[in-house]
LOSEPA-108446 format. One record per atom (N, C-alpha, C): residue number from 1; chain; atom name; x, y, z. Coordinates in steps of 0.05 Angstrom, whole numbers, always signed. Example, Ala and Ser with C-alpha at 12.3 -4.5 7.8 and 13.67 -1.06 7.14 Angstrom:
# residues 2
{k->1 c->A a->N X->+264 Y->-114 Z->+156} $
{k->1 c->A a->CA X->+246 Y->-90 Z->+156} $
{k->1 c->A a->C X->+264 Y->-66 Z->+156} $
{k->2 c->A a->N X->+257 Y->-45 Z->+142} $
{k->2 c->A a->CA X->+273 Y->-21 Z->+143} $
{k->2 c->A a->C X->+258 Y->+1 Z->+157} $
//
This chain:
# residues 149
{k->1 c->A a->N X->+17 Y->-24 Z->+0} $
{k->1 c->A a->CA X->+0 Y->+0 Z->+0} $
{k->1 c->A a->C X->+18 Y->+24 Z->+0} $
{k->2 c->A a->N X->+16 Y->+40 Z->-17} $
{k->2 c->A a->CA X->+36 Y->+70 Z->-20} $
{k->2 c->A a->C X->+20 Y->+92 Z->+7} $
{k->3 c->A a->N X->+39 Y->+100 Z->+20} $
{k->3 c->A a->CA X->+36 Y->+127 Z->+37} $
{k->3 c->A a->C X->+24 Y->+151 Z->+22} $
{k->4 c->A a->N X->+0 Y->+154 Z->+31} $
{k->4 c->A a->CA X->-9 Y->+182 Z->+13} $
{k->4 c->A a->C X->+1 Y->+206 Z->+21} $
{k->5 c->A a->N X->+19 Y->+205 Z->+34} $
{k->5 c->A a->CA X->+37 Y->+229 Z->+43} $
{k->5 c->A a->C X->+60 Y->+234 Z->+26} $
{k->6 c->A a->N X->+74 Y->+216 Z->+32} $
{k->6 c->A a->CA X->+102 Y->+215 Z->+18} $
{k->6 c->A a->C X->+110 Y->+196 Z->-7} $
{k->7 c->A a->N X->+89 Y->+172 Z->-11} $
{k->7 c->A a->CA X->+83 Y->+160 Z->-30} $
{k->7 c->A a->C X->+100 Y->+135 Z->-37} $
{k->8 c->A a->N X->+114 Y->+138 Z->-6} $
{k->8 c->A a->CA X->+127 Y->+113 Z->+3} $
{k->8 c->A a->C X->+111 Y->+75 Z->+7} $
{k->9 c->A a->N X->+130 Y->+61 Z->-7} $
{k->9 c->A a->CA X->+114 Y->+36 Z->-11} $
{k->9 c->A a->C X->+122 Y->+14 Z->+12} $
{k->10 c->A a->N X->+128 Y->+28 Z->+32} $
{k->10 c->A a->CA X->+133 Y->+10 Z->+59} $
{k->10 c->A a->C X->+116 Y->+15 Z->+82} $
{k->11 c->A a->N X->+92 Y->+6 Z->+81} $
{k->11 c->A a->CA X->+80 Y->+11 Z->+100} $
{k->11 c->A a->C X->+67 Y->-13 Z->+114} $
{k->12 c->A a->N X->+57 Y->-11 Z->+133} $
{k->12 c->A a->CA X->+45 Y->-34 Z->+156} $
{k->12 c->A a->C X->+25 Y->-41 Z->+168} $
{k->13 c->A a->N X->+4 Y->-50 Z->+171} $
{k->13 c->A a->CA X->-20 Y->-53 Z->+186} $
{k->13 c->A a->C X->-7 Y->-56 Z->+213} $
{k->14 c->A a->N X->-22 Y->-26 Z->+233} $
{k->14 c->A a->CA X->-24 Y->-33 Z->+259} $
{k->14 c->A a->C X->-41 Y->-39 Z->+285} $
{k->15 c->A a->N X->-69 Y->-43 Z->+264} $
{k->15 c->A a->CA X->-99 Y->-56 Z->+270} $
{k->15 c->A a->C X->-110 Y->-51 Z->+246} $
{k->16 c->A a->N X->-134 Y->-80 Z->+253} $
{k->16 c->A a->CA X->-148 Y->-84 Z->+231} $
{k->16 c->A a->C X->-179 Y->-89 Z->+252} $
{k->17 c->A a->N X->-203 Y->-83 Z->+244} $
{k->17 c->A a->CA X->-225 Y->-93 Z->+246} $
{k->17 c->A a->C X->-247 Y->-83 Z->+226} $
{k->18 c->A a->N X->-266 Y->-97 Z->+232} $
{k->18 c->A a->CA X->-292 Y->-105 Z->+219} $
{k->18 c->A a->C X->-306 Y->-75 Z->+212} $
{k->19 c->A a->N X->-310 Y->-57 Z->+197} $
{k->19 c->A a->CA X->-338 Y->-48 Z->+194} $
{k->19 c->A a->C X->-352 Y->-43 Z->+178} $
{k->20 c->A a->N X->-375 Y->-23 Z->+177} $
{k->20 c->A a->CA X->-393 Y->-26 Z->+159} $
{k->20 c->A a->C X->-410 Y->-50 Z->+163} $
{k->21 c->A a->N X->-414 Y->-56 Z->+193} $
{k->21 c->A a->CA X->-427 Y->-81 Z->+200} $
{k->21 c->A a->C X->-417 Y->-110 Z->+192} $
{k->22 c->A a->N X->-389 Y->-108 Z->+187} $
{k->22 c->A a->CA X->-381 Y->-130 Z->+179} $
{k->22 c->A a->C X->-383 Y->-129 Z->+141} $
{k->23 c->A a->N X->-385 Y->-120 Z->+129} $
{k->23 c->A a->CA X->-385 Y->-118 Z->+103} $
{k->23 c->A a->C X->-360 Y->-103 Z->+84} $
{k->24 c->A a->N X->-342 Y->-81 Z->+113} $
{k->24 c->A a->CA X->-318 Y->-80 Z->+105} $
{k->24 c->A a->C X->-295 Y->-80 Z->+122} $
{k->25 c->A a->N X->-273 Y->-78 Z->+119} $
{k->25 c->A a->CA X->-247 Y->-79 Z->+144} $
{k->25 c->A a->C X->-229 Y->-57 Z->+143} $
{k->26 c->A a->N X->-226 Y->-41 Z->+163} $
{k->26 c->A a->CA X->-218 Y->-17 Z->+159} $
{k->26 c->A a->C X->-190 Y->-27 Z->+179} $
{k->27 c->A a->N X->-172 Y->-16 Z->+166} $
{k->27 c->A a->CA X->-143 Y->-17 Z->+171} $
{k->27 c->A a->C X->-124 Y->+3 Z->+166} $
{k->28 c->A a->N X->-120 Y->+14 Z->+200} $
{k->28 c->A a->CA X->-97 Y->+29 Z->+206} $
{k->28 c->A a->C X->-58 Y->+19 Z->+194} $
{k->29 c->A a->N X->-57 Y->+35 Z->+181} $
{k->29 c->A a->CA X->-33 Y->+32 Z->+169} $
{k->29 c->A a->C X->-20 Y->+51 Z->+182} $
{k->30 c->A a->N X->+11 Y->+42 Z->+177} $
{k->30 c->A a->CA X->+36 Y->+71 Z->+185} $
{k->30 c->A a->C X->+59 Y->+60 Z->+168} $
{k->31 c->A a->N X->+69 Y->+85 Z->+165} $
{k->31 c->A a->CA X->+84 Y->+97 Z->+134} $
{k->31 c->A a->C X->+115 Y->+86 Z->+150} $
{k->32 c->A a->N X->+132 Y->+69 Z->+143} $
{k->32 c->A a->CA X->+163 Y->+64 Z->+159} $
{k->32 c->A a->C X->+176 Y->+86 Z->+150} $
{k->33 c->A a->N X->+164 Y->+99 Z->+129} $
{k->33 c->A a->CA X->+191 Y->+131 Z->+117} $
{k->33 c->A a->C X->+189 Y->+154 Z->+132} $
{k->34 c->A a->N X->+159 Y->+152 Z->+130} $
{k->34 c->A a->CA X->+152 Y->+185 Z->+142} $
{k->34 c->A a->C X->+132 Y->+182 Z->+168} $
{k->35 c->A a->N X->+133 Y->+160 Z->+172} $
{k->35 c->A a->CA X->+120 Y->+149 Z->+204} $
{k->35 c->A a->C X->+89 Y->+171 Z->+207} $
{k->36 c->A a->N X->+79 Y->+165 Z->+185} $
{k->36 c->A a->CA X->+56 Y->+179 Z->+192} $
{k->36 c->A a->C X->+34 Y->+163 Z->+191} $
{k->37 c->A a->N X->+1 Y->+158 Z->+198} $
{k->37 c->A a->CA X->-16 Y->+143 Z->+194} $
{k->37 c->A a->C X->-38 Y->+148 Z->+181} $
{k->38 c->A a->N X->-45 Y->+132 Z->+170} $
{k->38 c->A a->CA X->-67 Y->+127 Z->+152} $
{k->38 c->A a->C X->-87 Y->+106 Z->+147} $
{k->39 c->A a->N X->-114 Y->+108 Z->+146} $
{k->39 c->A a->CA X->-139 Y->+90 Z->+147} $
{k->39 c->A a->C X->-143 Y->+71 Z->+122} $
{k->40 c->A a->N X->-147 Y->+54 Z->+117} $
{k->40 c->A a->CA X->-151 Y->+46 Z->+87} $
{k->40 c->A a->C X->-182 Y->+22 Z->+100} $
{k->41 c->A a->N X->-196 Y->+21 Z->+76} $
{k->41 c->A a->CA X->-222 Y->+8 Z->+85} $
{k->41 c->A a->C X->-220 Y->-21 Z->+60} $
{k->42 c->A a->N X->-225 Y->-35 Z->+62} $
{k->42 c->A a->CA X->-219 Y->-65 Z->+47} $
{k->42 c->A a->C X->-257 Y->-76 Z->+40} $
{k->43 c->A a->N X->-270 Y->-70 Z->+13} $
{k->43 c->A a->CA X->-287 Y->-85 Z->+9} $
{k->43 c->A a->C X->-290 Y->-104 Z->-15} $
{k->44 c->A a->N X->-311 Y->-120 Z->-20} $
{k->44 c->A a->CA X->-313 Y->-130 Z->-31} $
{k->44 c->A a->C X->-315 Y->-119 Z->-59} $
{k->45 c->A a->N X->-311 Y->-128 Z->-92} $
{k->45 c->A a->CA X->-322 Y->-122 Z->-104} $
{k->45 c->A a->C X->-330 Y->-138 Z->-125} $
{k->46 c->A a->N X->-354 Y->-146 Z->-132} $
{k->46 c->A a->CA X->-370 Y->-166 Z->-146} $
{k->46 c->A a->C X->-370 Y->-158 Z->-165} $
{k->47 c->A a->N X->-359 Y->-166 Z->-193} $
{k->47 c->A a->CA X->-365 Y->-156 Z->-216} $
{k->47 c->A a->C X->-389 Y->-186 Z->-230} $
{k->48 c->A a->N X->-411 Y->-169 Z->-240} $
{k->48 c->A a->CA X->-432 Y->-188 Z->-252} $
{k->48 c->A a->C X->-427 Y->-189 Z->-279} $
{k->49 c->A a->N X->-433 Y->-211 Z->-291} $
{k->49 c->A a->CA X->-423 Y->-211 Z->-324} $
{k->49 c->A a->C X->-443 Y->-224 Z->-338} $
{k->50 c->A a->N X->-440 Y->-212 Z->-367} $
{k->50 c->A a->CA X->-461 Y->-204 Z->-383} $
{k->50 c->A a->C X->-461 Y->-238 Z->-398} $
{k->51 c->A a->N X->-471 Y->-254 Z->-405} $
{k->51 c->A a->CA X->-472 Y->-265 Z->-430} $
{k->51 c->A a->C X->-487 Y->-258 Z->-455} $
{k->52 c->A a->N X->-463 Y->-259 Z->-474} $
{k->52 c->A a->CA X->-476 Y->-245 Z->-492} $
{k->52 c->A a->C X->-488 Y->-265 Z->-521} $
{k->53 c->A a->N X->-500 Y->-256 Z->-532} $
{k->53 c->A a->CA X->-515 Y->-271 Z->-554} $
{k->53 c->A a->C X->-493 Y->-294 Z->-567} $
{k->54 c->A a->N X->-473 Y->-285 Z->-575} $
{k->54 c->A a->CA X->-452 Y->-301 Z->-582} $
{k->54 c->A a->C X->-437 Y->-326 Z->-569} $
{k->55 c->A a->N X->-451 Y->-322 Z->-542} $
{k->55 c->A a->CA X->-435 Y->-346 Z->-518} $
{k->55 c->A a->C X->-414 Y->-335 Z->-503} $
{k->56 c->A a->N X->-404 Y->-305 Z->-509} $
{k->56 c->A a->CA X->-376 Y->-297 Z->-498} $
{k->56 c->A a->C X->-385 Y->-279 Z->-469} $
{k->57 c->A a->N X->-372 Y->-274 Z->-449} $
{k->57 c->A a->CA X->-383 Y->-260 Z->-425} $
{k->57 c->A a->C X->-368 Y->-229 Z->-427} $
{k->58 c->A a->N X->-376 Y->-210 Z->-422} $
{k->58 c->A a->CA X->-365 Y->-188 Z->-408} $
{k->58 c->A a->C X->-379 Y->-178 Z->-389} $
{k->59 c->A a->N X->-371 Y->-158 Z->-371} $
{k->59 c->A a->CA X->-372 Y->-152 Z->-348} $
{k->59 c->A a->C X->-400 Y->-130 Z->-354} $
{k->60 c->A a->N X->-422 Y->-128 Z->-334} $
{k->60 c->A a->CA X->-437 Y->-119 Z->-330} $
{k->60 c->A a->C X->-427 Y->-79 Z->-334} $
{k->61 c->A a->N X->-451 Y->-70 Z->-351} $
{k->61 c->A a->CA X->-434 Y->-46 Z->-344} $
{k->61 c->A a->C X->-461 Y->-21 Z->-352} $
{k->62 c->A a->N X->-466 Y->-8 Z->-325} $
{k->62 c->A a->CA X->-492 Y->+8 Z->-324} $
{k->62 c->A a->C X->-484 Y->+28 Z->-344} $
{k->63 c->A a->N X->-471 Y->+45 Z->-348} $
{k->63 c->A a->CA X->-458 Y->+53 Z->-372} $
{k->63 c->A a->C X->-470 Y->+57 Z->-394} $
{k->64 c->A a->N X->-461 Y->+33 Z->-401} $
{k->64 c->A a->CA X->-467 Y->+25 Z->-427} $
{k->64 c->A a->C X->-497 Y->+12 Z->-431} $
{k->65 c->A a->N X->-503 Y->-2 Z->-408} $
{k->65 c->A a->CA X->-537 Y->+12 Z->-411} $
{k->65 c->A a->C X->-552 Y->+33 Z->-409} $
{k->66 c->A a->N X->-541 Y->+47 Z->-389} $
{k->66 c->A a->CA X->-562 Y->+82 Z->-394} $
{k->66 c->A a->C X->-559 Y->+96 Z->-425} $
{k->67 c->A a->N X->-536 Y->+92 Z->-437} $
{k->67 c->A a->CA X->-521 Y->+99 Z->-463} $
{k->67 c->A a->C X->-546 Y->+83 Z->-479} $
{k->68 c->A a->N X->-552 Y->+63 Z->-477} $
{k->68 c->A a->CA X->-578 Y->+52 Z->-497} $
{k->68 c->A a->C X->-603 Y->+61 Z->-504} $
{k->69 c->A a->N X->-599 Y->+61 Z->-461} $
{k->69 c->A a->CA X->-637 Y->+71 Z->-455} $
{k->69 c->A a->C X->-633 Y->+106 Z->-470} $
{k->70 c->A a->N X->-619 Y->+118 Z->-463} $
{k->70 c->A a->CA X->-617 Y->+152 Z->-471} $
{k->70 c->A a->C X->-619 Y->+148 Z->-500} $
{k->71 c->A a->N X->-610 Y->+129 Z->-517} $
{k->71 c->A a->CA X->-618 Y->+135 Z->-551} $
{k->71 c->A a->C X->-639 Y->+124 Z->-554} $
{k->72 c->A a->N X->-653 Y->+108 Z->-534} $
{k->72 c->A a->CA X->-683 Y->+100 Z->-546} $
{k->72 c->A a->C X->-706 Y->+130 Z->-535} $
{k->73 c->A a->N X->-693 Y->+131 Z->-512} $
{k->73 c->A a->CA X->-702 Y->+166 Z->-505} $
{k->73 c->A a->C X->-702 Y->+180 Z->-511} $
{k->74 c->A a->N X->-678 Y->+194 Z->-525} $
{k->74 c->A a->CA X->-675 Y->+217 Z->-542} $
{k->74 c->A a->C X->-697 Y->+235 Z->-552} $
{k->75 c->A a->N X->-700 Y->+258 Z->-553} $
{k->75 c->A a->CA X->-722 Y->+275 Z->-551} $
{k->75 c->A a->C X->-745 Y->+264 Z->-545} $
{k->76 c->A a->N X->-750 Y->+247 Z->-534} $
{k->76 c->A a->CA X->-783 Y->+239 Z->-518} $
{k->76 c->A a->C X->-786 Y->+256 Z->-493} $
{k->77 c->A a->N X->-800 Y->+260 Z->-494} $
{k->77 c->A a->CA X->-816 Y->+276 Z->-462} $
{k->77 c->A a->C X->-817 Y->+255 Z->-448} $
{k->78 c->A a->N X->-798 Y->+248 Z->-426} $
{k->78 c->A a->CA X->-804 Y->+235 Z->-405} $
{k->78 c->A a->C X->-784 Y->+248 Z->-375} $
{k->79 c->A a->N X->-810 Y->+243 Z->-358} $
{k->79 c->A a->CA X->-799 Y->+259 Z->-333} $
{k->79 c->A a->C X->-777 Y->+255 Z->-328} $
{k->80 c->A a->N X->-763 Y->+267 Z->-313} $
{k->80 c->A a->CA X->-733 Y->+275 Z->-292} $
{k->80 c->A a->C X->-731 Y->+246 Z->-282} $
{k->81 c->A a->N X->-710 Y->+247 Z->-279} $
{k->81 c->A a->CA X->-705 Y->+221 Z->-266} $
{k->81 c->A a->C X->-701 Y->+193 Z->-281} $
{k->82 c->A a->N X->-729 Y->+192 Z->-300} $
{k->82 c->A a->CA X->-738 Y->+164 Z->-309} $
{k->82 c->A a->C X->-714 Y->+147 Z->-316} $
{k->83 c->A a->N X->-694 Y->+153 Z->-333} $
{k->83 c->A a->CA X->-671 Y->+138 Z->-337} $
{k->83 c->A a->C X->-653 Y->+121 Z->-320} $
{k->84 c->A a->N X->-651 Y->+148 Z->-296} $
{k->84 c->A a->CA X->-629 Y->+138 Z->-272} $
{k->84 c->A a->C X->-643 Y->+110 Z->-260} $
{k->85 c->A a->N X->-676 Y->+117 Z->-253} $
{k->85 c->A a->CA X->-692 Y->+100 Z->-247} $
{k->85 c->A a->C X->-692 Y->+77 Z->-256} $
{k->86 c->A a->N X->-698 Y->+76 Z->-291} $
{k->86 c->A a->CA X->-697 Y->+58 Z->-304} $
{k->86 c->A a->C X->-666 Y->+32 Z->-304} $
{k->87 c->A a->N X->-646 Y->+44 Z->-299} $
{k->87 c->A a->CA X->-624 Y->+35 Z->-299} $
{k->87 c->A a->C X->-619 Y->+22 Z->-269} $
{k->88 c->A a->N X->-622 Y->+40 Z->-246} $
{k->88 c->A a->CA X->-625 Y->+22 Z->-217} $
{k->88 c->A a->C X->-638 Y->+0 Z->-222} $
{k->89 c->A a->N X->-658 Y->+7 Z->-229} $
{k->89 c->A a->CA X->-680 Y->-19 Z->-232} $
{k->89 c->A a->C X->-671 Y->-47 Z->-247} $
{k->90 c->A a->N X->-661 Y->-37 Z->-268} $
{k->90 c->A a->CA X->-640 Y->-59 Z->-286} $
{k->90 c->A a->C X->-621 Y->-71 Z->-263} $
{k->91 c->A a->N X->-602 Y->-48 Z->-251} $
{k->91 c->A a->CA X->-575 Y->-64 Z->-237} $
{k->91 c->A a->C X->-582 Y->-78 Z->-203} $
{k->92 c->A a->N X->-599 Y->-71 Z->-202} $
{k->92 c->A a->CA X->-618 Y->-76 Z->-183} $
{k->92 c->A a->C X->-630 Y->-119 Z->-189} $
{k->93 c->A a->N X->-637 Y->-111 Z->-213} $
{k->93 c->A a->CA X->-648 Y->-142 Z->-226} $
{k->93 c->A a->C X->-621 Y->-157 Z->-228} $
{k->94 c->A a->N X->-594 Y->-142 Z->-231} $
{k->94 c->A a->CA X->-573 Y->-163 Z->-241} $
{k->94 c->A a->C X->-564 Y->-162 Z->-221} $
{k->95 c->A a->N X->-557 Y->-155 Z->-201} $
{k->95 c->A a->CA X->-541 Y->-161 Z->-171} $
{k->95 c->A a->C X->-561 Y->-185 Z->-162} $
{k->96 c->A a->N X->-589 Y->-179 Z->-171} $
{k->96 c->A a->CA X->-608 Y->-212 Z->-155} $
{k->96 c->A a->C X->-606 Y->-230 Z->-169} $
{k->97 c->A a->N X->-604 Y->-232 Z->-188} $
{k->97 c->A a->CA X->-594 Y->-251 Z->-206} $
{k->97 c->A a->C X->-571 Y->-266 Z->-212} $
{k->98 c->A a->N X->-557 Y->-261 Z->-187} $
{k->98 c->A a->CA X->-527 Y->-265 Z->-190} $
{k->98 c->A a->C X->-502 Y->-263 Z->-205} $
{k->99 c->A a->N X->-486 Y->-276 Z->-207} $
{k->99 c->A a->CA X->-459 Y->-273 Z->-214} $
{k->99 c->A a->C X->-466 Y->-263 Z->-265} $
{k->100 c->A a->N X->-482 Y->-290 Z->-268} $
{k->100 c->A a->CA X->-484 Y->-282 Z->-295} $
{k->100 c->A a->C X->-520 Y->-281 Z->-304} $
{k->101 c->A a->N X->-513 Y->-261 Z->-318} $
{k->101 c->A a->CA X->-542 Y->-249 Z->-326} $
{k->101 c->A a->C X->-539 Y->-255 Z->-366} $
{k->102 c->A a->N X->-562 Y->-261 Z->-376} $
{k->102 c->A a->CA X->-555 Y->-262 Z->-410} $
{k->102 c->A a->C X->-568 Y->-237 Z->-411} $
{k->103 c->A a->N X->-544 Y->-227 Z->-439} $
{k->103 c->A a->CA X->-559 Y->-210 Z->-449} $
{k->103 c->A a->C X->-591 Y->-202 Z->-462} $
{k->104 c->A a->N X->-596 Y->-232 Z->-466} $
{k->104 c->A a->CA X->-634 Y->-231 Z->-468} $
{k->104 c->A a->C X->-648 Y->-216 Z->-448} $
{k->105 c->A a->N X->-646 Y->-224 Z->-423} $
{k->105 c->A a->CA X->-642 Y->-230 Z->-403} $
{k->105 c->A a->C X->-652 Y->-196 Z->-395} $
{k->106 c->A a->N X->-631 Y->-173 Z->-399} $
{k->106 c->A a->CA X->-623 Y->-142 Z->-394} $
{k->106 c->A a->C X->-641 Y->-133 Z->-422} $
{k->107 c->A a->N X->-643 Y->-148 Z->-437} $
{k->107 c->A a->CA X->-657 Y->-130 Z->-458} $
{k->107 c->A a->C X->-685 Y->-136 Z->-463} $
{k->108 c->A a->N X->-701 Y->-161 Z->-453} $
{k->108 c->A a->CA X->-723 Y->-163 Z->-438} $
{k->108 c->A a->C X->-731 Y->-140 Z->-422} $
{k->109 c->A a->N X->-715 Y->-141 Z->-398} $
{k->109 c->A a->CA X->-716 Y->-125 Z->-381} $
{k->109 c->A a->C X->-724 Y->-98 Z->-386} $
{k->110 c->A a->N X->-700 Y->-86 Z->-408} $
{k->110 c->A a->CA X->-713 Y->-65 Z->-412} $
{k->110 c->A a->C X->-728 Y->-51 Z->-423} $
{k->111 c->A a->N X->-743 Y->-79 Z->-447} $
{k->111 c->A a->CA X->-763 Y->-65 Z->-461} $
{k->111 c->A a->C X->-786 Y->-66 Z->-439} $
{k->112 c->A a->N X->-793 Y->-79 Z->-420} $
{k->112 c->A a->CA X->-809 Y->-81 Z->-409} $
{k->112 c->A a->C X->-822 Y->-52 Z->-391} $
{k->113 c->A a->N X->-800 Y->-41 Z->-382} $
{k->113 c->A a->CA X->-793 Y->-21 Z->-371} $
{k->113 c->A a->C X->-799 Y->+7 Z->-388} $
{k->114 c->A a->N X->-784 Y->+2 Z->-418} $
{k->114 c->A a->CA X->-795 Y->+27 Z->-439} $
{k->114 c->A a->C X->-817 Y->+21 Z->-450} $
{k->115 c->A a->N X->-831 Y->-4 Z->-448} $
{k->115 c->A a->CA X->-864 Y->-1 Z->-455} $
{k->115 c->A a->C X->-879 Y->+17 Z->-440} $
{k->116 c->A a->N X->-878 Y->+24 Z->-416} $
{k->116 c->A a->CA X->-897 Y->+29 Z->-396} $
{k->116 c->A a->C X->-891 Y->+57 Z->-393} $
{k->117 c->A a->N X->-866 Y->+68 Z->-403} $
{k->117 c->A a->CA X->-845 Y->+93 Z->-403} $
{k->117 c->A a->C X->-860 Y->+111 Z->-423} $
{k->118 c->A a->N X->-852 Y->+86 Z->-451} $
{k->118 c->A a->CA X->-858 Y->+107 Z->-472} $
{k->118 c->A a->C X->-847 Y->+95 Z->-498} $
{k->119 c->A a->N X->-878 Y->+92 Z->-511} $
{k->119 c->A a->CA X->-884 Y->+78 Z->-534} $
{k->119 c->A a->C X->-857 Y->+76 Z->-561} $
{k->120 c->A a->N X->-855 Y->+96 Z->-569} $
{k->120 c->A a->CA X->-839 Y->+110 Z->-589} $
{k->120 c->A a->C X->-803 Y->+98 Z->-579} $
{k->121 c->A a->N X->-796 Y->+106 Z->-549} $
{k->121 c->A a->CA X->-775 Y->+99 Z->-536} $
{k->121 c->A a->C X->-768 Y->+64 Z->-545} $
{k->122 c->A a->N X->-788 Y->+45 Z->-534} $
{k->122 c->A a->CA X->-796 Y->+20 Z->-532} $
{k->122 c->A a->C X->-790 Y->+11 Z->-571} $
{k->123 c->A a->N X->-805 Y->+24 Z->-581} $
{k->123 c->A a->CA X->-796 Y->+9 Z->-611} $
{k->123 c->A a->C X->-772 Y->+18 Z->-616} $
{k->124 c->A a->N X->-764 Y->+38 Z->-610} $
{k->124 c->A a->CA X->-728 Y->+40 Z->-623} $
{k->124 c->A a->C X->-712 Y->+18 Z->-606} $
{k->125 c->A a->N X->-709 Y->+23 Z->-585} $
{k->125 c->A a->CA X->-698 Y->-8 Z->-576} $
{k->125 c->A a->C X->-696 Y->-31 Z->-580} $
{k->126 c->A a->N X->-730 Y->-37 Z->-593} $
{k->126 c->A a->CA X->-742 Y->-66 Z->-596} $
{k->126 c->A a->C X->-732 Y->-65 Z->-622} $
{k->127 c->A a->N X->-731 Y->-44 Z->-642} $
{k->127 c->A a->CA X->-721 Y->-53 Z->-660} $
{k->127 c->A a->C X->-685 Y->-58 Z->-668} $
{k->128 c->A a->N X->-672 Y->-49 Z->-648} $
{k->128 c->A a->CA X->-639 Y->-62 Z->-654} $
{k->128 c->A a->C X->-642 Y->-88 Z->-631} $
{k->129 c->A a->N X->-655 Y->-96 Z->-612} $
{k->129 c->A a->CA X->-658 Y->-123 Z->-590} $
{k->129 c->A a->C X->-671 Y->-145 Z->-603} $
{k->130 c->A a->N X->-690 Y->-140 Z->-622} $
{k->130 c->A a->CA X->-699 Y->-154 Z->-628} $
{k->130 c->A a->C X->-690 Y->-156 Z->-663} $
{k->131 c->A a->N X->-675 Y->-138 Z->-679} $
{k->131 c->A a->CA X->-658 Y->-144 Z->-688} $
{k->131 c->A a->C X->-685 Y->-145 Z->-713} $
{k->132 c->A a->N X->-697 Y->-121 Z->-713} $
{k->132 c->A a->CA X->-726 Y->-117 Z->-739} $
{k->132 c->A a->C X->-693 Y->-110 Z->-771} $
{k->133 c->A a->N X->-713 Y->-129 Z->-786} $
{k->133 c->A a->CA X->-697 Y->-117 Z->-816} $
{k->133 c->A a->C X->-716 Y->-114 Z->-832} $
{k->134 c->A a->N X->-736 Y->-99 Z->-825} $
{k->134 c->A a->CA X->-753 Y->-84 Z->-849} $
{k->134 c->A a->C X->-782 Y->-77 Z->-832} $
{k->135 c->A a->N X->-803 Y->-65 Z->-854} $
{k->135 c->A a->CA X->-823 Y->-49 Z->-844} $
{k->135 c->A a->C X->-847 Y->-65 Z->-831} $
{k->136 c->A a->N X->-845 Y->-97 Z->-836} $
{k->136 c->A a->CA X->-869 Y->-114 Z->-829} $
{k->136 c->A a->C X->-862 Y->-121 Z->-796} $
{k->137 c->A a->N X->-836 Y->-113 Z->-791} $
{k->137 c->A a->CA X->-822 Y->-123 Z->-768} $
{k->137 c->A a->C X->-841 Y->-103 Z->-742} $
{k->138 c->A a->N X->-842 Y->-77 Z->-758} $
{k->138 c->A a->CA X->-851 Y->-58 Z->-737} $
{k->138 c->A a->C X->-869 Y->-54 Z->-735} $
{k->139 c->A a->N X->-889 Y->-67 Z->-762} $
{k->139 c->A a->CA X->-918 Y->-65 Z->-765} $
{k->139 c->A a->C X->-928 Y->-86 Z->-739} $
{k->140 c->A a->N X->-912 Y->-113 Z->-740} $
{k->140 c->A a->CA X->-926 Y->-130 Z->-724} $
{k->140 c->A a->C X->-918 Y->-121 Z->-693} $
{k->141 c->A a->N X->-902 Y->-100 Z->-692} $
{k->141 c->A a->CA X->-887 Y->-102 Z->-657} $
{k->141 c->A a->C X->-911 Y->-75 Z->-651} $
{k->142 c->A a->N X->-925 Y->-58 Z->-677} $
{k->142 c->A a->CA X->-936 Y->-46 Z->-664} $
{k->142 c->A a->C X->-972 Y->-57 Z->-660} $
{k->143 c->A a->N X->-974 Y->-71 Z->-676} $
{k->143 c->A a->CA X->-1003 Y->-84 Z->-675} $
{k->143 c->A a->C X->-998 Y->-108 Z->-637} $
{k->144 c->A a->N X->-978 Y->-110 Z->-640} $
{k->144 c->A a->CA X->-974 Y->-117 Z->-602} $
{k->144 c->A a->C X->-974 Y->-103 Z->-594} $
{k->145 c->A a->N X->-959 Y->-77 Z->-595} $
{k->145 c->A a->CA X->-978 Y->-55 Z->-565} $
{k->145 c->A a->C X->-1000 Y->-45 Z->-573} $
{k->146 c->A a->N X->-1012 Y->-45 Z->-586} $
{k->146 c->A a->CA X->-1042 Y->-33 Z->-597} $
{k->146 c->A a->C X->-1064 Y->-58 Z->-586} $
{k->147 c->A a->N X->-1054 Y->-89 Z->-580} $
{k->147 c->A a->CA X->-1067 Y->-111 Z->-573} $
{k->147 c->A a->C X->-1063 Y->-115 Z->-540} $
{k->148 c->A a->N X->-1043 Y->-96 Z->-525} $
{k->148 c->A a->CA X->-1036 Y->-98 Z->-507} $
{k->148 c->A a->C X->-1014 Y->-119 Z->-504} $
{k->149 c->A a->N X->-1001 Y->-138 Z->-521} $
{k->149 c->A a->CA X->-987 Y->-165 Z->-514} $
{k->149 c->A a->C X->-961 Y->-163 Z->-529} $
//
């Protein structure tokens, strides 16, 4: 661990315990150069990963989903917030879902979420997730929300 003082790489744990209720471990360090002390906190970090259509995994990344949901949004009128919301809600589903989530899986998810949001939002999405190559594609995805199903 480098001294954030002097930026010295000899330093020591001279207690360690539990907190954050046990979820992290906070540890008093001291610097052997410049004998000064410093706190460092030790948690976990769970990275969730994506499977993607192809069979290959990468790492979960809210990111690059809000970046989706915002171009299916893009000039639609929808309230403050709705995105940030929409996206907890997503990373929210993949932390319960454990370690791997498929990409079906997140893009389910979030058409389900831009149906109820906003119509117009919901077909631009559905049409790169569901992967439409032409006009009968959108005729039939809109005769489903017009059927409710």
């Amino acid at each position: 661990m480098q001294c954030p003082f002097c930026a010295g790489n000899d330093t020591r744990v001279v207690d360690s315990r539990a907190a954050d209720g046990g979820a992290s471990i906070r540890r008093r360090r001291e610097c052997a150069i410049c004998e000064r002390r410093f706190t460092t906190y030790e948690r976990p970090v769970i990275t969730h990963m994506v499977r993607k259509r192809s069979g290959g995994l990468e790492p979960f990344d809210a990111q690059k989903l809000r970046r989706g949901v915002e171009q299916a949004l893009a000039d639609r009128p929808i309230p403050t917030g709705s995105v940030e919301h929409l996206v907890a809600d997503i990373e929210a589903l993949v932390t319960a879902r454990g370690e791997i989530v498929t990409a079906d899986e997140l893009g389910h998810e979030v058409l389900v979420r831009l149906r109820s949001l906003d119509e117009v939002a919901y077909l631009r999405f559905a049409s790169v997730y569901k992967e439409f190559s032409g006009a009968r594609d959108f005729e039939r995805e809109v005769a489903a929300l017009e059927d409710g199903g």
